[in-house]
C-alpha positions as CSV (number, residue, x, y, z in Angstrom):
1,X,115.3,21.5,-103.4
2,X,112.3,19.7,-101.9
3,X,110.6,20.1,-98.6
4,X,109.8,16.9,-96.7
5,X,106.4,17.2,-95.5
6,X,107.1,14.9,-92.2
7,X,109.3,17.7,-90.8
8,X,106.6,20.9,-91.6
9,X,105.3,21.6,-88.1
10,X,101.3,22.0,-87.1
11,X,100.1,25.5,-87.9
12,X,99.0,25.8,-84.3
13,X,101.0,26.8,-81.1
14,X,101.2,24.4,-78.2
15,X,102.8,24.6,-74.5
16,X,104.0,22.4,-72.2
17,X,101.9,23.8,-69.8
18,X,98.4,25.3,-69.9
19,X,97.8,28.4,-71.3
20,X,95.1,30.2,-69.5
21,X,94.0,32.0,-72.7
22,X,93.6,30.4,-76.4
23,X,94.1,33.4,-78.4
24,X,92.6,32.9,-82.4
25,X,94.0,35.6,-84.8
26,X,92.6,36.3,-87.4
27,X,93.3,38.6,-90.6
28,X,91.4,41.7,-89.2
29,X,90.4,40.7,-85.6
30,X,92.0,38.5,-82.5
31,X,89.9,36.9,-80.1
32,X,91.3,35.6,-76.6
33,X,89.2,33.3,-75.1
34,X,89.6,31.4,-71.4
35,X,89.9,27.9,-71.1
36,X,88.5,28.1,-68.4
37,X,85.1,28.5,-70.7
38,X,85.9,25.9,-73.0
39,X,82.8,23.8,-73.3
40,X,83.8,20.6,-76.4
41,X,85.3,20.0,-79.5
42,X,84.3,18.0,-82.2
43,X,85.3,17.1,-85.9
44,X,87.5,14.9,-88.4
45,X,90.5,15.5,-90.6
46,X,88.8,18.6,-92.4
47,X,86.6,20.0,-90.0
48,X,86.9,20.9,-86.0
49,X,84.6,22.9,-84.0
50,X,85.4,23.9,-80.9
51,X,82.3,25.7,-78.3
52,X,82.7,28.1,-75.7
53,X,80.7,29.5,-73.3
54,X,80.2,32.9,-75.4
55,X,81.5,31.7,-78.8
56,X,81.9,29.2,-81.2
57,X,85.0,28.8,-83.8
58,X,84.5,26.7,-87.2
59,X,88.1,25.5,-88.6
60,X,88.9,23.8,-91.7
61,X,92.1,22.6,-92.8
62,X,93.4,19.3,-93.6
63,X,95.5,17.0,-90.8
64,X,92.7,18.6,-88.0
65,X,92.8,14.9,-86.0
66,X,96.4,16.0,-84.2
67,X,94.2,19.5,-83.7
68,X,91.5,17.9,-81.4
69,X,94.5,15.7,-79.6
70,X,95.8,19.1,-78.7
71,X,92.3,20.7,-78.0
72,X,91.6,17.6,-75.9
73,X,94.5,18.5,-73.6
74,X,94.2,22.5,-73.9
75,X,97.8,23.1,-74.7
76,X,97.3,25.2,-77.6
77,X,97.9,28.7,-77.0
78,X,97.1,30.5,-80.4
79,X,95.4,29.5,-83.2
80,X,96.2,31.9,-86.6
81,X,94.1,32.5,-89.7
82,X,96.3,31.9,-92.7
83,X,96.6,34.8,-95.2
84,X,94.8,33.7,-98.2
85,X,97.7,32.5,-100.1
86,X,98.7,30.2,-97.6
87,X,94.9,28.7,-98.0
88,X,96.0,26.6,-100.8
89,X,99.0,25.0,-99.9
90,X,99.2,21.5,-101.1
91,X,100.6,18.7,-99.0
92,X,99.8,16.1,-95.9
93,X,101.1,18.0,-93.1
94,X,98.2,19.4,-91.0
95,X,96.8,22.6,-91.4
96,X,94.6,25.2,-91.3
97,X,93.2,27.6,-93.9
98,X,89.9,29.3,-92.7
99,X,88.5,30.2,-89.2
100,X,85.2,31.5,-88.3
101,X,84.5,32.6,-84.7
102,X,80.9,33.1,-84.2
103,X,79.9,35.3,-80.6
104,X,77.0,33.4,-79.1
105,X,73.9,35.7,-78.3
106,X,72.1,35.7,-75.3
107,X,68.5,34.2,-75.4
108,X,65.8,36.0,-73.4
């Protein structure tokens, strides 16, 4: 039996209303960050970053437009890091397979 890729939803979590928190899990860490921090995002299909005021995450994926819709309106509540087989999964449906959060360090 096959799947029909129109009905796979976004690998992201969105509200109707707006989270204070985005929370991004990882395999072996969760951040929760504020909105209320949330600086910009920027990308394309593949690649979206997204800046806070102590941190900046790195996504790829494939689909990531619909992401920076969502970003745009800071709806999304929790991001999650596939495991790595998910990473490979074939199709058109947006997705994401790596995150990288990096902390931003103070300049003196």
């Amino acid at each position: 039996m096959s799947t029909v890729l129109a009905d796979k939803p976004k690998t992201w979590k969105t509200r109707q209303e707006r989270p204070a928190t985005l929370e991004i899990v990882l395999l072996k860490r969760t951040y929760v960050l504020p909105w209320s921090q949330f600086l910009y995002a920027e990308g394309d299909n593949d690649e979206v970053g997204i800046s806070f005021a102590t941190h900046e995450i790195a996504i790829s994926g494939a689909g990531l437009q619909a992401l920076l819709g969502d970003l745009a309106s800071q709806r999304i509540a929790e991001l999650h890091e596939p495991a790595r087989a998910d990473q490979f999964e074939e199709g058109r449906a947006p997705c994401i397979r790596e995150i990288t959060v990096l902390k931003i360090e103070e300049r003196r």
